[in-house]
N, C-alpha and C positions, 0 to 999 in steps of 0.2 A: 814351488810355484814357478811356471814358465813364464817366461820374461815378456811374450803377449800378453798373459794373466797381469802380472808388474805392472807392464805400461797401462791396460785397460785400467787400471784400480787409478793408477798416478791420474790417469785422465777423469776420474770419476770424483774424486776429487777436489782436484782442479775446479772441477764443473760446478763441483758444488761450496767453493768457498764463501763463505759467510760475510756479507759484508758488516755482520754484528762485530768481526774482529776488530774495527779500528776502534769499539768500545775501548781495546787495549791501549793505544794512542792515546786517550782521552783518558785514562785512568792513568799512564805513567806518566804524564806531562801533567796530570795533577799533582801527581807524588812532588815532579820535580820540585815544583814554583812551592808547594805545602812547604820543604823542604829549606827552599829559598826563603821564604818568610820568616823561619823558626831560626835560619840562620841569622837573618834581619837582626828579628825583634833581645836575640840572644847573644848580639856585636860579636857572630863568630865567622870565619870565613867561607867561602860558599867550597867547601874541596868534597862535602859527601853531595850536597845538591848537583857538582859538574858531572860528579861519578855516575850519579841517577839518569844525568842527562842523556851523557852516551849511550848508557843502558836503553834509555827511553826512546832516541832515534835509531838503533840499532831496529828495536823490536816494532816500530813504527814502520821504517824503512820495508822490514821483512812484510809486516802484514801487504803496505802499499802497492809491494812487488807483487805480491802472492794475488792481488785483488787485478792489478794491470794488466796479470798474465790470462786472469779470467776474461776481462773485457777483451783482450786481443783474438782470443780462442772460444769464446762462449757468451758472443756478445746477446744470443736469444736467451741465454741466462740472466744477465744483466739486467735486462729487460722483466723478466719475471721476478727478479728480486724489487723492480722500482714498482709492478703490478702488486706486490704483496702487503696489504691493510697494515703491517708492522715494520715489515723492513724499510719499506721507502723513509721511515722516521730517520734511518740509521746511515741515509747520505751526507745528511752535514755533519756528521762524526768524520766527515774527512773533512772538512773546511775547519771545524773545530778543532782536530787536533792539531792543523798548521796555523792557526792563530795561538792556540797554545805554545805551539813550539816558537811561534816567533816573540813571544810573549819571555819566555825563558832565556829568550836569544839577545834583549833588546839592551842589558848590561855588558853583557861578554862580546858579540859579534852585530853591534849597531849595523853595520856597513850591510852587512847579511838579511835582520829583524827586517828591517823597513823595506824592500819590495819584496820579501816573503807576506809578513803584514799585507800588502795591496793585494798581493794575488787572494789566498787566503780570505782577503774582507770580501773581496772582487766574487769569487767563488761563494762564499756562504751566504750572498745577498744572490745568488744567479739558484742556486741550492735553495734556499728558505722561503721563495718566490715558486719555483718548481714546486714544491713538496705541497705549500698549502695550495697554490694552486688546482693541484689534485685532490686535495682534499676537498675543496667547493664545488670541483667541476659535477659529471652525472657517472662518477664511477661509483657501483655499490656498496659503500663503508656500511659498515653496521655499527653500533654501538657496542658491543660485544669485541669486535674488533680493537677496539679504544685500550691503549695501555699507555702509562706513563712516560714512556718511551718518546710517546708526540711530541712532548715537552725537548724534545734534543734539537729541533732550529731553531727554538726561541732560546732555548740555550746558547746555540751562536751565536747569537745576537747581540748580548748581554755583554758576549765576551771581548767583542771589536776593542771598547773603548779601553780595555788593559795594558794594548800596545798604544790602541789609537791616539790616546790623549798623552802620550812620552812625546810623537812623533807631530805633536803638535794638528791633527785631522780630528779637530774636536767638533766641527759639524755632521759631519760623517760619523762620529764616536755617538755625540745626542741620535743622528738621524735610528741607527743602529738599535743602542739602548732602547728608545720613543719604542721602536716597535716590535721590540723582543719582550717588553713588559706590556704591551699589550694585548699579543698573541698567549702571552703566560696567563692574565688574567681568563682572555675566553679557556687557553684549554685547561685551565685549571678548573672552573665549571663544568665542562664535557666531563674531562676524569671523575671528578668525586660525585657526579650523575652516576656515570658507570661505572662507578666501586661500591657505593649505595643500593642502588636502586635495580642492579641487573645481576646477572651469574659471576661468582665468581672467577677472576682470571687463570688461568691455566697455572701451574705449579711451578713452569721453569720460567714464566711472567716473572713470578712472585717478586724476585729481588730489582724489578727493576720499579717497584715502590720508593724504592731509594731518590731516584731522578725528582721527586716534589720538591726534596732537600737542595735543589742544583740552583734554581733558578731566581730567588731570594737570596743565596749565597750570594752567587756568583755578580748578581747585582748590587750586592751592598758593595764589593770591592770596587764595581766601575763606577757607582756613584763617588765614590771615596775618591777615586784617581778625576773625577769629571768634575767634582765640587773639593777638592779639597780637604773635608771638613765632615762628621756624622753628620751632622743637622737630625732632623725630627724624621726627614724620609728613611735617612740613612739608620737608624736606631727604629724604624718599621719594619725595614728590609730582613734586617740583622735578625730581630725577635721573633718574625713572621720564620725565616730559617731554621732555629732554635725549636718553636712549635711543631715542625712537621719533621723536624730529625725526632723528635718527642715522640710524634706520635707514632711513626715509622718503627720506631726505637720496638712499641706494644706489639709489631708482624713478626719479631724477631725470632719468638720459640716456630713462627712457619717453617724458617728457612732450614731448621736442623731434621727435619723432616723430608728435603726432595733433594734429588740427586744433583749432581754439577752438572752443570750448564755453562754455555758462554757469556747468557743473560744475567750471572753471577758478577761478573764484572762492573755491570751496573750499579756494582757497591761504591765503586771505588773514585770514582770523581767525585760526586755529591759529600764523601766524608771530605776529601782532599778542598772542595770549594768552602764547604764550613770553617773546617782549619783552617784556611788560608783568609775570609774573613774575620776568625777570632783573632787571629796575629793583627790584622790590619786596624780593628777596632781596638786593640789593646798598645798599638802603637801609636794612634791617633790621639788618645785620651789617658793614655798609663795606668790604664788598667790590670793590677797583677792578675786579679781575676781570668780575665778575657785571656792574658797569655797562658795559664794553667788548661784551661781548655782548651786553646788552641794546642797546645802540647800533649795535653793525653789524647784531644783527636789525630794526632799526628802519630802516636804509637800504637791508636788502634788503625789508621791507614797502611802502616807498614806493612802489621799483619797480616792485615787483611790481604793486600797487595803480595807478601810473600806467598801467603795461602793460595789465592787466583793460582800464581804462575806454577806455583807445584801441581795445581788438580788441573789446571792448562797442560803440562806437561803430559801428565799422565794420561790426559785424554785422547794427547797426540800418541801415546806411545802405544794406547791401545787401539787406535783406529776408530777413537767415536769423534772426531771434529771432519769437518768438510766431508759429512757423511747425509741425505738426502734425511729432510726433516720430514 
């Protein structure tokens, strides 16, 4: 191959990177804090969750770069990725993953967490405002279009208060929560309209059935860090979580059936948000229970998580990522 051939591919690329990647972000800054927790709830010290960590901005970093270098070079691309009924869901997976990472950050590097946290909230309230916006305005959604996927701003939302309420920004934490749980509630309606009642989603959709699991998760823990305490909401959250990993659990013989995809990844936070609430309810209340489950969901997150990065690998090695869908 000549080195014009070379560049034109490098450029093609480029063009076409995915901003489904920072799903990766969002799935290894799951791992981490999953990791954190288990370290928690099990008085051992945090030395494999630091390990993960670097791991997890390493590969973060790379995606961020790799997306930057698109916007500076292929900002009409950009552009068509925020016009796309699916992707545009996949912008606050960048505001998401730096509230994660400041979330990870907020023990080890205080000084650092807290105006990463601001940007990060700053960003995923200027993101979650954008996206639904567009969703209400006169662009042509279809229902058809609709995949679980929606559910990733209201996911940000949820997540503010994890750092928010360490760093003492616990109106801003409520303001946050208030209206990521009730963006969850409408598109929780929208989706199981259209999982019910229209065509079935596309096959390399399929895993991102997993994201129902996220938003219930990830809310029991910010109730927890915002009240203190389960209470009765907090033990709705939880079991409401529980029920739709359940029934998630019944798609499972789909997924050994379609090929890898990026939308694969979509596994990997919603196990990591579960675990990381079963450790929380299990420390909260001493439940051995709740810590058993948090533990076996954290050995099937690993795998899972080791799996991703291998058939990630391999799909980089063969040329099928940042390839024109």
């Amino acid at each position: 191959m000549t080195d014009t051939a070379t560049d034109h591919q490098s450029h093609a690329r480029l063009a076409n990177f995915p901003i489904t990647l920072f799903a990766i972000g969002m799935g290894m800054m799951g791992l981490t804090l999953s990791l954190r927790a288990a370290e928690t709830t099990f008085d051992r010290t945090h030395i494999v969750s630091m390990a993960v960590l670097a791991l997890s901005v390493a590969m973060l970093a790379a995606v961020a770069l790799g997306y930057l270098a698109k916007v500076l070079r292929y900002p009409d691309k950009v552009v068509g990725d925020w016009r796309h009924p699916v992707k545009i869901a996949f912008f606050p997976a960048i505001s998401i993953s730096l509230l994660l990472l400041a979330t990870a950050l907020v023990e080890v590097a205080p000084r650092v967490a807290a105006p990463l946290w601001l940007f990060a909230t700053a960003l995923q309230g200027v993101l979650a405002l954008a996206v639904i916006s567009a969703w209400i305005g006169h662009r042509p959604f279809q229902t058809g279009m609709m995949t679980p996927a929606w559910f990733i701003p209201a996911v940000g939302n949820v997540i503010v208060p994890l750092a928010g309420s360490h760093f003492g920004y616990i109106e801003i934490s409520w303001l946050f929560f208030s209206g990521g749980l009730m963006f969850w509630v409408v598109l929780l309606t929208l989706v199981m309209n259209r999982l019910m009642f229209h065509d079935p989603m596309p096959g390399k959709m399929v895993p991102t059935l997993m994201i129902l699991v996220a938003p219930p998760a990830v809310a029991f823990t910010a109730w927890l860090r915002l009240e203190g305490e389960v209470g009765a909401f907090g033990h709705f959250l939880l079991s409401v979580a529980y029920v739709f990993a359940l029934l998630v659990t019944t798609q499972a013989a789909k997924l050994r059936k379609l090929p890898f995809a990026l939308s694969w990844w979509a596994l990997s936070f919603p196990i990591a948000a579960l675990s990381i609430a079963s450790f929380g309810y299990a420390q909260a209340v001493g439940s051995a229970a709740h810590r058993f489950i948090g533990a076996s969901l954290l050995v099937l997150l690993i795998a899972v998580v080791a799996l991703l990065i291998f058939r990630t690998a391999l799909a980089v090695r063969a040329g099928k990522i940042c390839v024109p869908e």
